[in-house]
C-alpha positions as CSV (number, residue, x, y, z in Angstrom):
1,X,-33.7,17.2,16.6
2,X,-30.8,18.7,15.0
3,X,-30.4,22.0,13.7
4,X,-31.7,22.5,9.8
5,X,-30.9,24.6,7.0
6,X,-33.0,23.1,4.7
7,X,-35.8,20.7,6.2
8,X,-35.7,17.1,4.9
9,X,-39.3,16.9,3.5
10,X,-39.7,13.5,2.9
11,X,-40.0,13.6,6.7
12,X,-37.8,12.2,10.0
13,X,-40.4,9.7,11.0
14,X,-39.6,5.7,11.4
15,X,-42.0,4.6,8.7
16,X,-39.1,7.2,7.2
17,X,-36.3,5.0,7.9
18,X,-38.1,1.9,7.0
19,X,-38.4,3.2,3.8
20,X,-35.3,4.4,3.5
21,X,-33.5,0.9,4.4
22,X,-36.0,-1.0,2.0
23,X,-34.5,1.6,-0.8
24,X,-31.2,0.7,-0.2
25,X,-32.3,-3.1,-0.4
26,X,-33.9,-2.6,-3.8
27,X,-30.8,-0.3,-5.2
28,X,-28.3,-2.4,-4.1
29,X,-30.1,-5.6,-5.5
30,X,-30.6,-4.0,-9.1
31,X,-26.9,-2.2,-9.3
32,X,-25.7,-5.7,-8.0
33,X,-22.9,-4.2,-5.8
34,X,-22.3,-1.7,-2.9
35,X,-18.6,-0.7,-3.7
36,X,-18.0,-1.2,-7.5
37,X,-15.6,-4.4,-7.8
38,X,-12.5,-2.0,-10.0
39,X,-12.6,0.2,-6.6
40,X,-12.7,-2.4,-3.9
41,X,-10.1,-4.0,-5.1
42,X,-7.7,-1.1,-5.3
43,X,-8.6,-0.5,-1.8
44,X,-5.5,-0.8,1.0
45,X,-6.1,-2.7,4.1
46,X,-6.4,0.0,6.1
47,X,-9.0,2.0,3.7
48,X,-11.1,5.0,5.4
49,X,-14.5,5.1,3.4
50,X,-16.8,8.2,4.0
51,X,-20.8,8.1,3.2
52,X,-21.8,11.1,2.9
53,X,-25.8,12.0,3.0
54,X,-25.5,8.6,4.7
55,X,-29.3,9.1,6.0
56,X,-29.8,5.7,8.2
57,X,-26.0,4.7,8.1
58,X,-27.7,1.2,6.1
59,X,-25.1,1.4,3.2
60,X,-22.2,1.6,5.6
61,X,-23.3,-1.4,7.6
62,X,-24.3,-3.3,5.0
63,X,-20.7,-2.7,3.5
64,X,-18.7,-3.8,6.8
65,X,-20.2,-7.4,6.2
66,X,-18.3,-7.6,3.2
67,X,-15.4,-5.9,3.6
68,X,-12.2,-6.3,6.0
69,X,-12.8,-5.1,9.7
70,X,-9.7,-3.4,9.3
71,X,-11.6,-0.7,6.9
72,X,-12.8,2.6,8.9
73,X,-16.5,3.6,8.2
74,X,-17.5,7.0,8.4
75,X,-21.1,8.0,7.7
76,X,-21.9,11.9,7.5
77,X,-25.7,13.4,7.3
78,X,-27.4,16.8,8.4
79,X,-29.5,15.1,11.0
80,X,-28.9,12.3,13.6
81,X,-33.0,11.5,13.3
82,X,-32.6,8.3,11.2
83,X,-29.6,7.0,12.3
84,X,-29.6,3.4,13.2
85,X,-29.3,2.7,16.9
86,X,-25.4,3.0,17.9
87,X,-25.0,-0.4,19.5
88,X,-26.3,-1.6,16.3
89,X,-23.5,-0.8,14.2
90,X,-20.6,-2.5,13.6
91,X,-17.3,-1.8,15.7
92,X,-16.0,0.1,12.3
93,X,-18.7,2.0,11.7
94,X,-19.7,5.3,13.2
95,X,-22.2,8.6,12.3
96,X,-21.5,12.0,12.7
97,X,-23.6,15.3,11.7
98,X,-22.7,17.2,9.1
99,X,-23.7,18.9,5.9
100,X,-22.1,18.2,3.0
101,X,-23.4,21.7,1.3
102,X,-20.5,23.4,3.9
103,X,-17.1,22.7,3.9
104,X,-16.5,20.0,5.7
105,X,-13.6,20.6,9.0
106,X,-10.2,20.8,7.6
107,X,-9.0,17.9,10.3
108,X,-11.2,15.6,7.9
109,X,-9.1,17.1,4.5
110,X,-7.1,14.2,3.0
111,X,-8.1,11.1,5.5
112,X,-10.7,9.5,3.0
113,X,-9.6,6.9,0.2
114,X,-12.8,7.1,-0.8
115,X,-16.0,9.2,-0.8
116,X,-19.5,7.0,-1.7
117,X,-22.5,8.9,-2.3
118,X,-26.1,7.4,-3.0
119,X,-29.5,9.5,-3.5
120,X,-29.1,12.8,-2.7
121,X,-30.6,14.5,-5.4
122,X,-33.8,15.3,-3.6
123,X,-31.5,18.2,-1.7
124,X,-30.0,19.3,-5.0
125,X,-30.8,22.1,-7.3
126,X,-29.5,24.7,-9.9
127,X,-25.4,25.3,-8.4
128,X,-25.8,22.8,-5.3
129,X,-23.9,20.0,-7.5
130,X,-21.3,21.9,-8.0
131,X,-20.7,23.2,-4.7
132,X,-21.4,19.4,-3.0
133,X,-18.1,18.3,-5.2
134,X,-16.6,21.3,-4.2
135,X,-16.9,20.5,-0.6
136,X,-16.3,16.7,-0.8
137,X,-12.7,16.5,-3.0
138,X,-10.7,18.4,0.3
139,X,-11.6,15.0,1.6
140,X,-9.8,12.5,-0.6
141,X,-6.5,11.0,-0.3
142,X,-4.4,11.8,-3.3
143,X,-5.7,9.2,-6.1
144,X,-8.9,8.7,-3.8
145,X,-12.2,8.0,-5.3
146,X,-15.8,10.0,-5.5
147,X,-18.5,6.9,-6.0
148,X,-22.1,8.8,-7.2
149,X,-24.9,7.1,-7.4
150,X,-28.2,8.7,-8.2
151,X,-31.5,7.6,-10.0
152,X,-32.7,10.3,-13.4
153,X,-36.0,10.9,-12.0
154,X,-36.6,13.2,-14.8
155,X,-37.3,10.2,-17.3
156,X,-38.7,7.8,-14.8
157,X,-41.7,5.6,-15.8
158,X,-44.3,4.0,-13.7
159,X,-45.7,0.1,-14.4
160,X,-48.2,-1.5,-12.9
161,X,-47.3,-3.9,-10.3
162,X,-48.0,-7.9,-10.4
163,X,-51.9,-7.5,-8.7
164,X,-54.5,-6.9,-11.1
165,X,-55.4,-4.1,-8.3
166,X,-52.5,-2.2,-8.7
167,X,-52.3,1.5,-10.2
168,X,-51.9,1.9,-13.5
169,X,-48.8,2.5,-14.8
170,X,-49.9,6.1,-16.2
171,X,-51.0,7.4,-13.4
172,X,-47.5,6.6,-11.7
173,X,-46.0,8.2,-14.8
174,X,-48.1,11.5,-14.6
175,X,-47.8,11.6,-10.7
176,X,-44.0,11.3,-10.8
177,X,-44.2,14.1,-14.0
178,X,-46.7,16.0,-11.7
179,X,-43.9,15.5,-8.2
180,X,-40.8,16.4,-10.9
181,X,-42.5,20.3,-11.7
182,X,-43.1,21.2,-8.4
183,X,-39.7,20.4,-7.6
184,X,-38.4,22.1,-9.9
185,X,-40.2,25.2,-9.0
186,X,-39.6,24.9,-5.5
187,X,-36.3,24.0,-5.2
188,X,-35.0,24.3,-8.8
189,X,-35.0,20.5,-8.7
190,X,-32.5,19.3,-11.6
191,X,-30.2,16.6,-13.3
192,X,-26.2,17.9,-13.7
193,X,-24.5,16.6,-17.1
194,X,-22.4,14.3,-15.1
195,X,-18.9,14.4,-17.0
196,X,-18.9,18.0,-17.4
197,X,-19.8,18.5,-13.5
198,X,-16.8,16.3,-12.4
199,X,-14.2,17.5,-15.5
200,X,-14.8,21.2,-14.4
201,X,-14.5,20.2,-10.8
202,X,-10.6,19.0,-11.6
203,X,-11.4,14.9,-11.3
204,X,-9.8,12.8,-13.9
205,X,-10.1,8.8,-14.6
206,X,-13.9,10.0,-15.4
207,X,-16.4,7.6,-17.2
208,X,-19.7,7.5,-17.4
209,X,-22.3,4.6,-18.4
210,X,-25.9,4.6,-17.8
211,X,-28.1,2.0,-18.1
212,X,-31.8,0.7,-17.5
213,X,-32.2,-1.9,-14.9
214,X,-35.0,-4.8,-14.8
215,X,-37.3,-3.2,-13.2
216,X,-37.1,0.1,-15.5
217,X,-35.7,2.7,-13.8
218,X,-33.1,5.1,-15.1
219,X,-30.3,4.4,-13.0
220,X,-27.1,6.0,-12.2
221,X,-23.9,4.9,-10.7
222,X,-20.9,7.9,-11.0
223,X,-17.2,7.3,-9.9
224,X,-13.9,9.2,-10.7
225,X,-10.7,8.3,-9.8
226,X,-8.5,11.3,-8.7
227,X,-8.1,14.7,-8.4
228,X,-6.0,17.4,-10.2
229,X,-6.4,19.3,-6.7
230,X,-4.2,16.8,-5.3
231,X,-1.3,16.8,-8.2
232,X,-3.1,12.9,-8.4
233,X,-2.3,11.9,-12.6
234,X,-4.4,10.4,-14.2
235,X,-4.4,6.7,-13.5
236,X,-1.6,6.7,-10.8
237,X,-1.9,4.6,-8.2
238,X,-5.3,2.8,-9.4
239,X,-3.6,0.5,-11.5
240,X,-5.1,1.3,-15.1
241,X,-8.5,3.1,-16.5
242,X,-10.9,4.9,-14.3
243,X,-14.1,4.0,-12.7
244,X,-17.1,5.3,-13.3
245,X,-20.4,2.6,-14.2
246,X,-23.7,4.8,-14.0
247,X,-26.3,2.1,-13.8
248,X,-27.4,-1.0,-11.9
């Protein structure tokens, strides 16, 4: 087991991982995309993608199917625990350690053309946004992109599933209400206002839509194009408006 600042407390277990790969499954299926389509196609040959909180590495290896073999996949998470087995992986994908709350090594500075994201907010609280950004724009390539996706937990609603057995809807509701104030009060569990959090972290080409999917969850999907750190202007280099679709 690797070294922890802050324990993962859903658990390292494989029924863990399992879970975790199903998740992406049902995310991926209701957003309808892994990479949205105005980024992929802006994408050189030679395109360096990083995942960061990349948990099992499924996202990553799910993407190489669709995308050139020429494209180097980097997947970065605080523990090795729920990686997928190495010889698993794709030739162009590989999983390192690291924690995105920490600056990441300055030989990784620049070599990303873009930075995906998926799910993290069960780490985040009351400043950790800001500082997460903070950490990840060194990354970027000049005109790279930060793809955020994330789920409002904060207004989710539970329904009763297809079984006449299933739990009631309400009771999901009130246990996810119930889950929502003691994270809060343990880990000062919150939701950022998205276009603020990335204008005030220098990111331009910002747009923001959020929507309700089929199976009525709040869902988010976050990308901005650029970074004023960089000298990037708005637009340059990505062919016309930005890129960010917060939904499914």
């Amino acid at each position: 087991m690797s070294g922890h600042d802050e324990p993962y407390w859903l658990g390292r277990a494989s029924t863990e991982q399992q879970r975790l790969i199903k998740q992406h499954h049902l995310w991926t299926k209701s957003i309808g995309y892994l990479l949205h389509p105005s980024i992929v196609k802006t994408l050189p040959e030679d395109a360096r993608i990083a995942d960061i909180g990349t948990g099992t590495g499924i996202w990553l290896s799910e993407f190489s199917k669709v995308s050139p073999s020429t494209y180097d996949l980097k997947g970065y998470d605080i523990s090795s625990e729920q990686f997928l087995p190495a010889e698993t992986l794709p030739s162009n994908v590989s999983l390192e350690i690291s924690d995105f709350k920490k600056p990441f090594p300055k030989d990784l500075h620049g070599q990303f053309d873009v930075v995906n994201i998926r799910l993290i907010i069960i780490s985040m609280g009351k400043g950790v946004w800001e500082t997460t950004i903070a950490n990840l724009l060194p990354l970027l390539k000049p005109g790279g992109a930060i793809c955020w996706t994330e789920g409002n937990f904060f207004v989710a609603r539970g329904f009763r599933g297809a079984s006449a057995d299933s739990t009631g809807g309400h009771a999901l509701t009130r246990a996810q209400t119930q889950l929502n104030t003691t994270l809060q009060k343990r880990f000062g569990f919150n939701w950022p206002e998205w276009s603020n959090l990335y204008k005030d972290a220098g990111l331009v080409g910002i747009e923001e839509d959020v929507c309700t999917e089929r199976d009525h969850r709040d869902w988010v999907w976050c990308c901005a194009r650029g970074t004023g750190e960089f000298g990037q202007r708005e637009g340059e280099g990505w062919g016309g408006d930005g890129g960010v679709l917060e939904c499914g």
